[in-house]
N, C-alpha and C positions, 0 to 999 in steps of 0.2 A: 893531672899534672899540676906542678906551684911553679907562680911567679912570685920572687920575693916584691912589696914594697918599699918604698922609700928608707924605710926603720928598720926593714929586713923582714918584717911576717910575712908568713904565707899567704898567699892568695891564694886558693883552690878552684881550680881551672878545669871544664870539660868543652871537649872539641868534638864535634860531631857533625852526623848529614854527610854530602857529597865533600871527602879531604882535598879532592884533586881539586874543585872548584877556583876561580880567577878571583870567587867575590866572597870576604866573610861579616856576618851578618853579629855583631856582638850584641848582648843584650845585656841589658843593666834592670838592676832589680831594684825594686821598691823600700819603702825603710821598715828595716825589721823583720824581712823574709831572707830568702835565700833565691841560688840559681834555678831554684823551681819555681818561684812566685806563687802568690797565693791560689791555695784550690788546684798547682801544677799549671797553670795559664802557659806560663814558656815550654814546659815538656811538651804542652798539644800544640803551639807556636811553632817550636823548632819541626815537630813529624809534619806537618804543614808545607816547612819552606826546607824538609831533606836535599832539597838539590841543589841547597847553596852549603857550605861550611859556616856552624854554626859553633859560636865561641858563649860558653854561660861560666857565671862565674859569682862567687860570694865575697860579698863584701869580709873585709875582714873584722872580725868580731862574730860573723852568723858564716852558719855554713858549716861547712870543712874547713873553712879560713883561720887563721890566727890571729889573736888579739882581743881587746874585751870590748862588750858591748857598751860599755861607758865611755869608751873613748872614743865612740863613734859621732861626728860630724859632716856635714855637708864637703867641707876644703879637706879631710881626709877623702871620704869617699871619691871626690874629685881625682887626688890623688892617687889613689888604686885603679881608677879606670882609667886615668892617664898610664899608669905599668902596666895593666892589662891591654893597649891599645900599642906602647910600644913593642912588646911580647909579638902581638899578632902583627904586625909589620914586618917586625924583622926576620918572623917565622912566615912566613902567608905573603906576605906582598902588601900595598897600601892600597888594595881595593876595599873600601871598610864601609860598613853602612851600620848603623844604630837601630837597637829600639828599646824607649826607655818606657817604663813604666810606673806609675804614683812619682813618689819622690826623686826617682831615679833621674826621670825628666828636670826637677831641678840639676841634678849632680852633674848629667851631661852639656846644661846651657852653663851654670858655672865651668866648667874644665872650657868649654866652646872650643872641641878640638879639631883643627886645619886638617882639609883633606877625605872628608866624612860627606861621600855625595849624596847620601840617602838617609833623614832621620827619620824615625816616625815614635812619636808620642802616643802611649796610653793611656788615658785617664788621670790627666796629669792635674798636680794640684792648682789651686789660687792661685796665679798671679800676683797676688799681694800675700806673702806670705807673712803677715800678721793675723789673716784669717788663718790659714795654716795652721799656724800655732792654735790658735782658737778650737780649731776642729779635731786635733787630736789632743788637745788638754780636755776637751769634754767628753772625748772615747776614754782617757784614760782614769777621769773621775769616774764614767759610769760605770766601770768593771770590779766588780767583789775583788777585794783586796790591791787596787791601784792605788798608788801614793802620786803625786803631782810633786814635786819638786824642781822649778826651775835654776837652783843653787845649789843641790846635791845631787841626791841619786834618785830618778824617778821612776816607780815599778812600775811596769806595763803588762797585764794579763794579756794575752793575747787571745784568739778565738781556739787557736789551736789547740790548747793546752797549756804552750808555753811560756814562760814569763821573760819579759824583756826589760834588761835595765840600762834608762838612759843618764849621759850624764848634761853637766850644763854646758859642756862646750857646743852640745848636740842644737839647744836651745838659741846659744850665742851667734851659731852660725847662721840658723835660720833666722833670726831680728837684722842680722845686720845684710841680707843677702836681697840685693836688688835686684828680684826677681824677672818683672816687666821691662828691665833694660838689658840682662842677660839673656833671656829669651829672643827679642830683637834681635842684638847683635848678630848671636848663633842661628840664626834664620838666612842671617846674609850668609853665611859660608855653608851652607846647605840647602840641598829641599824638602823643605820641613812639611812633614804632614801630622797632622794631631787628631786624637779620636778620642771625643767625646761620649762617654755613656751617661745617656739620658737618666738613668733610676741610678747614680752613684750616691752609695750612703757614705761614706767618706767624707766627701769635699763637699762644699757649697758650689753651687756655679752664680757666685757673683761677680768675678772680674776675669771672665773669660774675654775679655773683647777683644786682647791682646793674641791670644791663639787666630783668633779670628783675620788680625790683622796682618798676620807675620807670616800663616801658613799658604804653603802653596794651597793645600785644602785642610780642611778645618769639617769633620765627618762627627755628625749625633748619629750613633748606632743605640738601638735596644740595650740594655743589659746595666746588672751593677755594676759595683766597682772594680771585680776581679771576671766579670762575665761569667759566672758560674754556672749561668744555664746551660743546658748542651746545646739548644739550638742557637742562644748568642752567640756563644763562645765559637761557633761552629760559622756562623757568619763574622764575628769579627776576624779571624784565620782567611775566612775567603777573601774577604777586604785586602787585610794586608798582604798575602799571595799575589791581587790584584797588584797592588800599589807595585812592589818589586818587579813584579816582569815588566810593565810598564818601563821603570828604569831601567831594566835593562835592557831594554828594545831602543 
């Protein structure tokens, strides 16, 4: 199904797991993938937590979504999970729990949306998101045929095949995004649990202290950045399976 955004694109929307369920579990994706996340991480997430209803959905510009990949930013992105969250309220009810994943985790503490009793973070970036920046301006140099452009259009090989093109709003958003204070905040109006992978080739783990300080817990599991392994990947699902019934107990 589509949800239009603010501008009117589509946002491309799957609902799944138990429909009749009291609780829906949205998940936000990372920058640059889709409702699948990298390596499929949320397909094996959702068969995981089937007995909740399970909302995935593509940023617009990736995916099935509408719109281009250059006009993709942080306060857009923000944006569409903000329509994506009133979608599911007004269809489902306001029982909503989060999980964000890489970048995503920024999008959800920028929007910081009231009402969200259960977030949990996956592998989320810096905290200071000027290393951020740092981390994927040096992914996107090392890749045969990357261009870097923070004032144009900057190519992005991806692993997968595919080529993604950023624009500089995409850049803008992330310099001026006050990462350490928006993460804060959205910790008060939730309970935040964040999951750390120790071997992440992504991110640096320099200024994690702030996940450490905000979260109700704050978990180093094995695995990279997308847990690729099957046995990671297989204990981080167990984890988070954990975490949820917890809350709903």
């Amino acid at each position: 199904m589509f949800v239009n955004n603010v501008v009117g694109e589509k946002i491309d929307i799957v609902v799944e797991g138990n429909l009749n369920s009291p609780i829906s579990i949205v998940f936000v994706h990372g920058f640059g993938t889709n409702k699948d996340e990298g390596a499929g991480l949320f397909v094996d997430l959702s068969s995981v937590l089937r007995e909740y209803r399970i909302v995935r959905f593509d940023f617009t510009g990736y995916g099935m979504s509408e719109g281009k990949q250059e006009d993709t930013s942080l306060v857009k992105e923000a944006s569409d999970l903000n329509s994506v969250l009133g979608f599911v309220r007004e269809k489902y009810g306001d029982r909503i729990w989060l999980i964000g994943m890489s970048l995503g985790c920024y999008v959800i503490a920028l929007l910081s949306p009231k009402g969200v009793s259960k977030t949990v973070f996956i592998s989320p970036p810096d905290s200071n998101p000027v290393i951020t920046i740092e981390r994927l301006a040096k992914r996107i140099k090392s890749r045969k045929g990357g261009v870097l452009d923070y004032n144009g259009i900057t190519i992005y090989p991806r692993s997968n095949g595919e080529t993604q093109k950023i624009g500089p709003t995409f850049w803008k958003s992330l310099r001026e995004f006050d990462a350490a204070t928006a993460i804060s905040t959205y910790s008060r109006k939730t309970d935040l649990v964040t999951i750390i992978p120790v071997n992440d080739e992504i991110f640096e783990r320099k200024n994690m202290d702030v996940y450490d300080k905000v979260s109700s817990s704050c978990i180093r599991l094995k695995g990279d950045h997308a847990f690729a392994v099957k046995e990671e990947r297989e204990a981080l699902a167990s984890k988070i399976a954990d975490i949820f019934k917890s809350n709903q107990e």
